[in-house]
C-alpha positions in Angstrom: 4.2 -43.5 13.2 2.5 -43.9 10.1 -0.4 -42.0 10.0 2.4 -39.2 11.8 4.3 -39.9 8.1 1.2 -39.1 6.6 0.1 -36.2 8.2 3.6 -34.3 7.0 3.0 -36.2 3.5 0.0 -34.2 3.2 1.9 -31.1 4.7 4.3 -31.3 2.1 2.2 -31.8 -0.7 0.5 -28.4 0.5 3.5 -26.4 0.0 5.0 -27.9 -2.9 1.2 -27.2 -4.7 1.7 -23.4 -3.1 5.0 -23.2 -4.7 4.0 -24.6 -8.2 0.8 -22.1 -8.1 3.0 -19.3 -7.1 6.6 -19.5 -8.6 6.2 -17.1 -11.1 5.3 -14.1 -9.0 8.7 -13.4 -7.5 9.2 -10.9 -10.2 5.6 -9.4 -10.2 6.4 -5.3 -9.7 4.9 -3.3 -7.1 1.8 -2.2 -8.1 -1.1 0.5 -7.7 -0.8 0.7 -3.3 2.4 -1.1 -3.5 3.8 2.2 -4.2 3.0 4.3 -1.1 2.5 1.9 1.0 5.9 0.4 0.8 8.1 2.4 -2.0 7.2 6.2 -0.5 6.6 4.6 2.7 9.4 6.3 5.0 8.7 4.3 8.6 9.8 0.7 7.0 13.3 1.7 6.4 14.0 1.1 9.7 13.0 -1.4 12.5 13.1 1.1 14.8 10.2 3.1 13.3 8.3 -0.1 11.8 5.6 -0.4 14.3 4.5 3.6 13.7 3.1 3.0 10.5 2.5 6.8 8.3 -1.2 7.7 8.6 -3.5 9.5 6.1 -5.0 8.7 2.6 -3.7 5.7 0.3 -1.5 4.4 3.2 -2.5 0.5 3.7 -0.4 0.0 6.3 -1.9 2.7 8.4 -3.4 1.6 11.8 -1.5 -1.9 11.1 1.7 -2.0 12.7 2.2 -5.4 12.4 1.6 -5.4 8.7 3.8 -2.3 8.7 6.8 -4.7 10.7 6.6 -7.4 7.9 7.0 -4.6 5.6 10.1 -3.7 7.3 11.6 -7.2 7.1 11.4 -7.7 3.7 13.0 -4.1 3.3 16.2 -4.7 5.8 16.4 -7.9 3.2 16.0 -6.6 -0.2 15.2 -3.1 0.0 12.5 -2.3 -3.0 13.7 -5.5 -4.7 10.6 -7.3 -5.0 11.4 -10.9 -4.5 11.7 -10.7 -0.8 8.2 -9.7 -0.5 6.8 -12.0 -2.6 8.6 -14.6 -1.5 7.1 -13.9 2.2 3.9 -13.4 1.0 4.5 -16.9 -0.7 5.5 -18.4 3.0 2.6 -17.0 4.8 -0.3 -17.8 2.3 1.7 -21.7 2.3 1.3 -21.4 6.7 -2.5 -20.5 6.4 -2.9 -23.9 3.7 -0.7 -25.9 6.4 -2.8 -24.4 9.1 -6.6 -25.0 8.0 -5.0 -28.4 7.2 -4.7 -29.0 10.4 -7.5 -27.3 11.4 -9.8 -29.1 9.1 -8.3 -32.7 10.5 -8.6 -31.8 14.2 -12.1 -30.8 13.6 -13.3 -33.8 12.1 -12.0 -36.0 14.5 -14.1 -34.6 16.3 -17.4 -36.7 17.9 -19.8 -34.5 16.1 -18.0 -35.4 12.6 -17.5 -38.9 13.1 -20.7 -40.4 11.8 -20.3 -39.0 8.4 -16.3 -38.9 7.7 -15.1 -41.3 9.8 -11.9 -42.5 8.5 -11.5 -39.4 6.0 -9.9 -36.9 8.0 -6.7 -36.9 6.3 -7.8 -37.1 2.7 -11.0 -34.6 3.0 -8.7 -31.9 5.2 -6.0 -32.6 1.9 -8.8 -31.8 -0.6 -10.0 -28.8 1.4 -6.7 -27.4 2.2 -5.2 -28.3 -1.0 -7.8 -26.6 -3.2 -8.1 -23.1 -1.3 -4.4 -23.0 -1.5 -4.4 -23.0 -5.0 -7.6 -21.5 -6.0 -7.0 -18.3 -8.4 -9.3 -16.3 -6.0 -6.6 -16.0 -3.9 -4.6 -14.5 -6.5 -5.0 -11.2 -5.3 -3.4 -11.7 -2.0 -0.2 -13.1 -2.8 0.4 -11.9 -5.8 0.0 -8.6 -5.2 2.3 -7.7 -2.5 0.4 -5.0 0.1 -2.5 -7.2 0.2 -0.4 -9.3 2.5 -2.9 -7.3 4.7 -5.6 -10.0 3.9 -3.3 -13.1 4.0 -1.1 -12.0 6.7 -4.8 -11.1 8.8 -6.5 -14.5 7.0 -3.3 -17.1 8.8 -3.6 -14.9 12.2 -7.9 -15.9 12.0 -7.1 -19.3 11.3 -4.2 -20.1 13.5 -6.9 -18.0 16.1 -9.4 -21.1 15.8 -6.5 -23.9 15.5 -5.1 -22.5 19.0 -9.2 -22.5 20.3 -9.2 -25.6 18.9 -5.7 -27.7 20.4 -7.0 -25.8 23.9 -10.3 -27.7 24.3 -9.0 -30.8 23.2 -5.4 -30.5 25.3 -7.0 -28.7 28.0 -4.0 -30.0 30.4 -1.6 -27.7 28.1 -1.4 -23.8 29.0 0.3 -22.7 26.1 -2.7 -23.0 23.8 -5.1 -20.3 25.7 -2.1 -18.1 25.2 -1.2 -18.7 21.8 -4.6 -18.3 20.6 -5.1 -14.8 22.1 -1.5 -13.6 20.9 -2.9 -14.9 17.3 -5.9 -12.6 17.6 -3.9 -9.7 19.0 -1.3 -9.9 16.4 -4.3 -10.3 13.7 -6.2 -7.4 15.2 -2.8 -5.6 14.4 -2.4 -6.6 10.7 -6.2 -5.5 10.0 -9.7 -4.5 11.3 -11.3 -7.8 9.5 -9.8 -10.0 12.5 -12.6 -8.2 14.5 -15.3 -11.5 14.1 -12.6 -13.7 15.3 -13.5 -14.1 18.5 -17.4 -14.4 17.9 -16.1 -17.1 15.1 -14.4 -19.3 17.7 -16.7 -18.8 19.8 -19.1 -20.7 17.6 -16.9 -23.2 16.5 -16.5 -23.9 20.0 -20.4 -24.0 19.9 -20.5 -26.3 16.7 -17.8 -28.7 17.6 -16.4 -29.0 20.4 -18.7 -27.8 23.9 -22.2 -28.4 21.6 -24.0 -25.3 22.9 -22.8 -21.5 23.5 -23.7 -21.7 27.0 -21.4 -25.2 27.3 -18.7 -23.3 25.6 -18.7 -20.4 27.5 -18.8 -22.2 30.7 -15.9 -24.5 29.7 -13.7 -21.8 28.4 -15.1 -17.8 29.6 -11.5 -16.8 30.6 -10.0 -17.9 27.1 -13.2 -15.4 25.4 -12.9 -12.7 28.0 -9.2 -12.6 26.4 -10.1 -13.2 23.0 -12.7 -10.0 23.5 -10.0 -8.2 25.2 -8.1 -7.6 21.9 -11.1 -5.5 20.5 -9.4 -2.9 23.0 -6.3 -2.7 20.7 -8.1 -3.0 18.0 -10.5 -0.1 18.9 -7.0 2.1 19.9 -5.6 1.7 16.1 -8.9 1.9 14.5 -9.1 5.6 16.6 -5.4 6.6 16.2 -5.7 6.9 12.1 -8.9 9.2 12.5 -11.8 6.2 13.2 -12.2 6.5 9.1 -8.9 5.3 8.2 -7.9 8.2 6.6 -11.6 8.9 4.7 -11.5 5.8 3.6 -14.8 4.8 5.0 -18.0 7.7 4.8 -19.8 6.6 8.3 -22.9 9.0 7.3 -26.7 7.2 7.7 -27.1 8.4 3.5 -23.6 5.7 2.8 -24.3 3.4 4.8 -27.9 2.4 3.0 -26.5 3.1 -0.5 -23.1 1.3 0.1 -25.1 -1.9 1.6 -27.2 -2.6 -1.3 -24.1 -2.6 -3.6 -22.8 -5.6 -1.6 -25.6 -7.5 -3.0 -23.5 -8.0 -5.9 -20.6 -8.1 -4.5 -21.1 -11.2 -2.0 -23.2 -13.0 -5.2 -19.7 -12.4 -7.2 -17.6 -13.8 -4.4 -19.9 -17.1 -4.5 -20.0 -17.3 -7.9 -16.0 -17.1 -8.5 -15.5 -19.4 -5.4 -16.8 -21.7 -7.5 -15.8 -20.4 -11.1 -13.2 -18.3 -10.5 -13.8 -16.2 -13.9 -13.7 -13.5 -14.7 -11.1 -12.4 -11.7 -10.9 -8.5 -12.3 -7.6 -7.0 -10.3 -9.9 -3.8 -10.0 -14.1 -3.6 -10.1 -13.7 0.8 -8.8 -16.3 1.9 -6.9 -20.1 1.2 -7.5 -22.5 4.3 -7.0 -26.3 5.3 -7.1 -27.6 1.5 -7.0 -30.9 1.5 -6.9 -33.2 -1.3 -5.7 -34.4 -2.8 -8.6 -30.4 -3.3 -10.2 -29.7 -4.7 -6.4 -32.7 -7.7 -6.4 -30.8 -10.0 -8.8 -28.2 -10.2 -6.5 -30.3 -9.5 -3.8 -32.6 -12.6 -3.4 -29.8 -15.5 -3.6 -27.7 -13.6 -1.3 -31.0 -13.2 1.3 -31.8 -16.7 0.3 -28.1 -17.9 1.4 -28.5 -15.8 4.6 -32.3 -17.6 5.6 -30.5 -20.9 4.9 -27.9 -20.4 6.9 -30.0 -19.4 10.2 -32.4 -22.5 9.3 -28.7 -24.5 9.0 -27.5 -23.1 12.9 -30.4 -24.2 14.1 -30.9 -27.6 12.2 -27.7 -29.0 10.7 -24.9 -26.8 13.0 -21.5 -27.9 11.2 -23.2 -26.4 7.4 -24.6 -23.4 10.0 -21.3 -23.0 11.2 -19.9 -22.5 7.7 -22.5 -20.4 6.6 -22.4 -18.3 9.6 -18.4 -18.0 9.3 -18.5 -16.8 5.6 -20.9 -13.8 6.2 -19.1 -13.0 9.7 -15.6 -12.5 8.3 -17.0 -10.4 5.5 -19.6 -8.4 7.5 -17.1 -5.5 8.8 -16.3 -4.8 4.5 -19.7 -5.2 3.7 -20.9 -3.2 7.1 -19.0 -0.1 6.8 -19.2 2.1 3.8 -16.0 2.2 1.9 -15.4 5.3 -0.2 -12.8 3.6 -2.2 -13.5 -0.1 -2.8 -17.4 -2.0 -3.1 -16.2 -5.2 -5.0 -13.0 -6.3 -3.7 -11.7 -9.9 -4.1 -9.1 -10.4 -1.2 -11.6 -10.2 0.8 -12.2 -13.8 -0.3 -8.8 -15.0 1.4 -10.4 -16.2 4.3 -14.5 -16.9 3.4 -13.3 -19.5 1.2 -12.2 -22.0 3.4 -16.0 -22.3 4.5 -17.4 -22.6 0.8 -14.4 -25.0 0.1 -15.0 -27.0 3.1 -18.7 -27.4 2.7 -18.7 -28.3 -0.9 -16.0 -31.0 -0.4 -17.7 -32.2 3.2 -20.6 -32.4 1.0 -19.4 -34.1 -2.5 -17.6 -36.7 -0.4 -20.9 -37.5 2.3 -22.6 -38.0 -1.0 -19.9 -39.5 -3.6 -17.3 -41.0 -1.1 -13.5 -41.8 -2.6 -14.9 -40.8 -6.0 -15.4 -37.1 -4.6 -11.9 -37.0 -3.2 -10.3 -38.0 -7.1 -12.5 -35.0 -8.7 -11.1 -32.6 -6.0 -7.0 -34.1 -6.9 -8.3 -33.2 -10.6 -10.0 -29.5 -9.2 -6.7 -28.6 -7.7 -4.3 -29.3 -10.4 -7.0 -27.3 -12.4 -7.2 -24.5 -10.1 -3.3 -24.2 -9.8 -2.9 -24.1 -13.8 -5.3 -21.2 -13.6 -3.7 -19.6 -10.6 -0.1 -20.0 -12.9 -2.1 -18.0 -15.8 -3.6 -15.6 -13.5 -0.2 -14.6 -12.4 1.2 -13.7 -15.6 -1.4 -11.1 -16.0 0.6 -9.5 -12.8 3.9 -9.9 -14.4 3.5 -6.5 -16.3 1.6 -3.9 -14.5 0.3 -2.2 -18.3 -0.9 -5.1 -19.2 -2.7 -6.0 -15.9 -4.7 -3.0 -16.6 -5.9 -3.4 -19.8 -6.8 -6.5 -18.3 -8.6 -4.7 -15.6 -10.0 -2.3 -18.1 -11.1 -4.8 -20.6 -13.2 -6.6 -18.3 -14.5 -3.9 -16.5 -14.4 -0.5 -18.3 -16.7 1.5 -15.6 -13.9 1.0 -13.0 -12.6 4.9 -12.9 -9.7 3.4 -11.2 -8.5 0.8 -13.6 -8.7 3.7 -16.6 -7.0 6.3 -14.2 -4.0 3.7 -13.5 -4.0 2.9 -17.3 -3.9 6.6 -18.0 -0.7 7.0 -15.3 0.9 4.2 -17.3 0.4 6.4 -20.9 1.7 9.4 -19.0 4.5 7.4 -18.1 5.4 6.2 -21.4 5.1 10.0 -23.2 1.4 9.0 -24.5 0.0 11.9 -23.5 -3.3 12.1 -25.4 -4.0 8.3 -24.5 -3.4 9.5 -20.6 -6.0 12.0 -21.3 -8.0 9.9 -22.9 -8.0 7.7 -20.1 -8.3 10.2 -17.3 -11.5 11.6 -19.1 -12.9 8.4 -19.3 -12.2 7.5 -15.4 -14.0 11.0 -14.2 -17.0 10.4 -16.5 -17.5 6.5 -13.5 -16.3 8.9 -10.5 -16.1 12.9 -11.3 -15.0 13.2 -7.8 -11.8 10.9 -7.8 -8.6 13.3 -6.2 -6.1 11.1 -7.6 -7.4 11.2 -10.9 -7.8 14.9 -11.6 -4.2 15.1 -9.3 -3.1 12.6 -12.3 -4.8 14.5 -15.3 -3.0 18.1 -14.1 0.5 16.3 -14.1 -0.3 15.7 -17.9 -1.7 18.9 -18.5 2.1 20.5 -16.7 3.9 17.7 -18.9 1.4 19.2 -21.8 2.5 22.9 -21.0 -1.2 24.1 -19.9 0.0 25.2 -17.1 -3.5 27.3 -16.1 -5.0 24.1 -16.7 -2.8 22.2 -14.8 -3.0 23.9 -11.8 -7.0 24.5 -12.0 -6.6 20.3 -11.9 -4.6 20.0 -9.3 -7.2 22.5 -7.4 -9.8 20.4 -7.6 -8.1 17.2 -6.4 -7.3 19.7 -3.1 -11.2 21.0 -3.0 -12.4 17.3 -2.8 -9.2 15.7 -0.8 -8.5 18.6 1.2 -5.7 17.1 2.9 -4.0 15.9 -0.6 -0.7 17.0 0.0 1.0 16.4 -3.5 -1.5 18.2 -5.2 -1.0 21.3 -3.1 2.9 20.8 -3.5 2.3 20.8 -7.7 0.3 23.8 -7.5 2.5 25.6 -5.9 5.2 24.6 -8.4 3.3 26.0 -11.1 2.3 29.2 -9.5 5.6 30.0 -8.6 6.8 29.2 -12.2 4.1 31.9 -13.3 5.7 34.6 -11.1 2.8 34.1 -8.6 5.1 32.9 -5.5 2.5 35.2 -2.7 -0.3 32.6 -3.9 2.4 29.6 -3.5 3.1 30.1 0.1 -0.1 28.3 1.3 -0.5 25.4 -0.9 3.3 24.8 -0.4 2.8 25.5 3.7 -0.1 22.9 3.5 2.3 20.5 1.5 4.6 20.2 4.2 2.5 19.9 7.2 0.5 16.9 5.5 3.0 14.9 3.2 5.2 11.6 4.8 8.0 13.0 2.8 7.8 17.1 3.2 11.5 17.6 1.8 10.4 18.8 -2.2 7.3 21.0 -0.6 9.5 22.7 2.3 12.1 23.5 -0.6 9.1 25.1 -2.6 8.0 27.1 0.1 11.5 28.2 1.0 11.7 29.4 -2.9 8.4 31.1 -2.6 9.2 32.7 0.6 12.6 33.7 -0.7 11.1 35.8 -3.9 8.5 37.5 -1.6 11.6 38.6 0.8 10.8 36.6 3.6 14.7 35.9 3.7 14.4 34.1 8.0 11.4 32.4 6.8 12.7 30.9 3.4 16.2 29.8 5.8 13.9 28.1 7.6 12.0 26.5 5.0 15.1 25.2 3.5 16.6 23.8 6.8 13.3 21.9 6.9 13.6 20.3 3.5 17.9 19.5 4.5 16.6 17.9 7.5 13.9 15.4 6.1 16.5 14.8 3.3 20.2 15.1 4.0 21.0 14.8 0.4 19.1 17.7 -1.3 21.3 19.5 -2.9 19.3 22.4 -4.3 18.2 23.1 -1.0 21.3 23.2 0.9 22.6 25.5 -2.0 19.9 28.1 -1.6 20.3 28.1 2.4 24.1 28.2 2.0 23.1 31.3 -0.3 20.8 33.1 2.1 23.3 32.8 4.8 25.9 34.0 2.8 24.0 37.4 1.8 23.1 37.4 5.5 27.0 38.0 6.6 26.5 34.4 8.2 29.7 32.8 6.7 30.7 30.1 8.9 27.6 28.4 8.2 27.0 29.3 4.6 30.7 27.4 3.9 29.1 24.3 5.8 25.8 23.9 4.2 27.8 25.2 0.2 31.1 22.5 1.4 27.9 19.4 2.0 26.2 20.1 -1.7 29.5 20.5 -3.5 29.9 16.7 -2.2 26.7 15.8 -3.1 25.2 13.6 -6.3 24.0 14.6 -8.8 26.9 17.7 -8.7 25.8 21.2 -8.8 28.1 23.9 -9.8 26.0 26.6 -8.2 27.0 24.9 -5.0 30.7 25.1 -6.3 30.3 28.7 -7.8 28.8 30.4 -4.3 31.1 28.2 -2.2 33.6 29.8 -3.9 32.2 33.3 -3.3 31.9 32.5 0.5 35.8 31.4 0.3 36.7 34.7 -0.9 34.6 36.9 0.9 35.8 34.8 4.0 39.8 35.6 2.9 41.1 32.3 1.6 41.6 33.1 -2.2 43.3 29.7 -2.9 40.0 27.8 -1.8 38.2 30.0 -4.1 40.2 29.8 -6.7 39.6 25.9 -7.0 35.8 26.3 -6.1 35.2 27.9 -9.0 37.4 25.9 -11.5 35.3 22.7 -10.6 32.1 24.5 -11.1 33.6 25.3 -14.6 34.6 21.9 -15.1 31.3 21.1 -14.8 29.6 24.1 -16.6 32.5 25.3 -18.7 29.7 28.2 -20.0 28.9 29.4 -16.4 29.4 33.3 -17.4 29.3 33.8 -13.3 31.9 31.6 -12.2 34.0 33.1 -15.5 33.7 36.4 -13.6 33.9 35.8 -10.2 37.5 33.7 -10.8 38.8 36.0 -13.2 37.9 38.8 -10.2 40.0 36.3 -7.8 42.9 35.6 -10.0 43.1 39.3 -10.5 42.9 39.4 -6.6 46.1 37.5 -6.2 48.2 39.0 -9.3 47.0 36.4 -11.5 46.4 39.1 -14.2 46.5 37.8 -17.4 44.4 34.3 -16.3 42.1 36.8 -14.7 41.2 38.8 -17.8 41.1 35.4 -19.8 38.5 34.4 -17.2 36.7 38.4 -17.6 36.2 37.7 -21.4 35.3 33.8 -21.2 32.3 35.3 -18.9 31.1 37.1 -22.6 28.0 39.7 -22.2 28.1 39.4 -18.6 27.5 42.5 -17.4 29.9 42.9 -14.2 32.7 41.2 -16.2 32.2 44.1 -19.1 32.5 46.5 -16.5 35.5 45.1 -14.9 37.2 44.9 -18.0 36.4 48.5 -18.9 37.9 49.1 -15.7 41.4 47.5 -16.6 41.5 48.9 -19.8 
């Protein structure tokens, strides 16, 4: 009963320490992905779409249903009020602490451990799970909401090896098979990393529990042939977003070599910050053209870590074991050649439960109790830096010039610092930035699609839409660019050229409604009047409440004698926010022309209400008024309508 008290002592101590690291991020706002992934992300509204996460480039979520589903919670809660997410993020990096806990006890009560912490299971799986809780590394994702991806994957891997574990060692239970494999399905869901987790238990199973691979396999083959059986689902979301997750990854034999030797550096950097965790850098961009000589710094220690961790399998398996489980979880990011990210450090969340472990299995073989105070001092360190870290998150301009500051190559942190001048009104500085960001990465979409929204905002409008061009010629399936250039062009009179980029527009974007309004507009000024009714439709059925577009159907119907159904869509945008009084002005037309003067008559006094100098509406209820005797309100109406032309005629007319 006692050491049972002390187990959930240690539990609690856990999540209190999670909470005191992490209160101070429930008002963090979304960020950089945060935006499309969950603000323009249209399939978490509802739980009924949640598990069909949107697909294409700068979607997170895409390929990760499950991900996409927790997503979807937090929404049904809060909508885009941000402490819901944060506070599950908050819940599910406290689970993964609890679980390696647990993890870390079980496993040295095991015989292999029992020579060297005997005695120490409780306090050494504390210190462990204590200080990866609240290590700053992990900063990056909790704090930052869509990279629940990594922490929400990172509890799935270790609950995956707690279930292998609680099987072998309650092997009369059935339930612990079971869990484990639904643990790596739903982690296989959440994202690709999971994909080692069934060659890591298989291991552990090898390290600590059946002593060999072939004892493990023989003890447990139907629990691995299950655990390899998620690969299939895996495989089947990996394929249905394109096998590149959106050209997010360039599988060409040329990227492959060049991205490899940048992770050099990047797994020297994760080693370095597990154990002094500064500088963290929210954003490092994208490293390019490293050549071999820049690489062998970083190189040799990494190469060195790798030969000592073979010798270690073979020689001292629990340190093997470690080794072995810190390059396997980060061997499918530092395999495949992402396009987007080279240093990246979430990708921590996991690999630092082996470095943690090993250094405090180690400090307390050689220090004993002594070892165990340090790491109580280390913890309540770490969480004061985690605290700090977090502040840097609580304003996203200044997390950039954080980001910038620290590392001023990274195209990405001085595009996002240039969207952040743009969205203040500083202009020049948002030029000044974007310039900057394509002298790192020249062929960065989002950055030239950024740099021709400031050039519109500017009034170069050539310039603007040459910008927005080039983000299309190197993302060809960049959606918003297309939709801005066909903006422009049609603003320029050139609405034959808008048709395609706005056709393309709507096929590719999550959200088509603004591009099919566009292309009904350019189809409407080339007189392609079904086509443009079409268009519009498209735009009213992605998003009931446009207005504008509603309006311009209802007119098209209208001048196409189709009067039932211009009163429909007209009567649904007069009711609409913000209110338009062209929708009241050509309702009241279609009233008129459809016999009920009364109807039109009030139509058109709203739309003055709300434009009193509407030299239309003047005109068309003075005509009305006229209509029904009203003579002397009618010609008042005539002559409020000023140099209108059709109300100078009609009043020549009366005269």
């Amino acid at each position: 009963m006692k050491a049972e008290r002390s187990v959930l002592l240690a539990g609690l101590v856990i999540a209190l320490a999670a909470l005191a690291a992490y209160h101070n991020t429930f008002g963090v706002p979304f960020v950089f992905d945060d935006e499309q992934s969950i603000v323009h992300n249209p399939s978490i509204r509802s739980l009924a779409t949640a598990l069909q996460p949107p697909t294409g480039w700068g979607f997170t979520v895409s390929g990760r249903p499950v991900l996409n589903l927790s997503l979807a919670l937090n929404y049904a809660i809060s909508g885009t009020g941000v402490w819901s997410y944060h506070a599950l993020n908050l819940l599910i990096h406290a689970a993964a602490g609890l679980t390696l806990f647990g993890l870390v006890r079980r496993t040295l009560q095991q015989p292999i451990m029992a020579k060297a912490l005997a005695g120490r299971e409780l306090p050494v799986a504390l210190a462990v799970a204590l200080l990866w809780t609240v290590h700053p590394l992990q900063t990056e994702s909790v704090t930052y909401v869509i990279q629940r991806a990594e922490s929400l994957m990172g509890l799935c891997y270790l609950f995956t090896l707690y279930a292998v574990l609680r099987s072998a060692t309650t092997p009369a239970s059935r339930a612990w098979p079971v869990v484990a494999v639904a643990a790596c399905a739903l982690g296989m869901a959440t994202k690709e990393v999971m994909v080692t987790a069934p060659l890591v238990a298989l291991l552990y199973d090898r390290t600590f529990l059946a002593g060999s691979l072939r004892g493990a396999w023989v003890q447990r083959r139907g629990l691995y042939l299950a655990l390899g059986a998620t690969w299939l689902l895996l495989g089947w979301l990996v394929l249905s977003v394109g096998g590149d997750r959106g050209g997010t990854y360039a599988l060409t034999p040329a990227a492959f070599g060049a991205y490899w030797l940048t992770q050099f550096e990047a797994i020297a950097r994760y080693v370095w910050l597990s154990v002094w965790p500064s500088p963290l850098i929210f954003e490092y961009g994208v490293t390019r053209d490293v050549r071999w000589t820049a690489a062998l710094p970083y190189a040799l220690p990494v190469l060195a870590l790798g030969a000592a961790t073979l010798w270690a399998l073979a020689r001292r398996p629990v340190a093997g074991f470690l080794g072995a489980a810190f390059f396997l979880v980060l061997a499918p990011t530092s395999l495949m050649p992402g396009v987007t990210q080279t240093i990246v450090e979430h990708r921590m969340y996991v690999p630092l439960a082996a470095v943690v472990a090993l250094l405090v299995g180690w400090a307390v073989v050689l220090a004993g109790r002594r070892a165990l105070t340090v790491c109580g001092v280390l913890a309540v360190l770490a969480g004061g830096l985690t605290v700090a870290r977090n502040r840097v998150y609580q304003d996203e301009f200044t997390l950039w010039q954080d980001t910038v500051a620290k590392r001023p190559a990274s195209a990405k942190a001085q595009n996002n610092l240039g969207r952040l001048h743009f969205q203040r009104g500083e202009y020049a500085d948002a030029l000044r930035r974007y310039e900057l960001a394509l002298q790192h990465e020249p062929t960065s979409a989002q950055t030239h699609y950024n740099r021709g929204l400031t050039l519109e905002a500017l009034g170069r409008t050539a310039e603007a839409i040459a910008a927005f061009a080039e983000a299309e010629r190197i993302l060809p399936y960049f959606g918003q660019a297309q939709w801005r250039r066909a903006v422009l062009l049609l603003q320029l009179g050139r609405a034959e050229e808008a048709i395609a980029p706005a056709q393309a527009a709507a096929a590719r974007l999550v959200e088509p409604a603004e591009a099919y309004f566009t292309l009904g507009q350019a189809l409407a000024e080339t007189g392609r009047t079904p086509a443009a009714m079409e268009a519009y439709a498209a735009a009213v059925r992605y998003r009931d409440d446009h207005g504008e577009a509603r309006l311009n159907l209802g007119v098209l119907l209208a001048q196409a004698g189709r009067l039932p159904e211009a009163r429909l869509q007209l009567e649904t945008a007069a009711r609409q926010r913000p209110p338009l009084p062209e929708a009241h002005a050509n309702l009241g037309i279609v009233l008129a022309e459809s016999g009920d003067l009364a109807a039109a008559v009030a139509s058109y006094e709203r739309a003055l209400q709300l434009r009193p100098n509407y030299p239309a509406a003047h005109f068309n209820l003075g005509v009305t008024l006229l209509r029904l005797g009203r003579m002397e309100e009618g010609r008042r109406h005539l002559v409020a309508a000023g140099d209108f032309p059709p109300a100078r005629e009609m009043l020549e007319r009366l005269r």
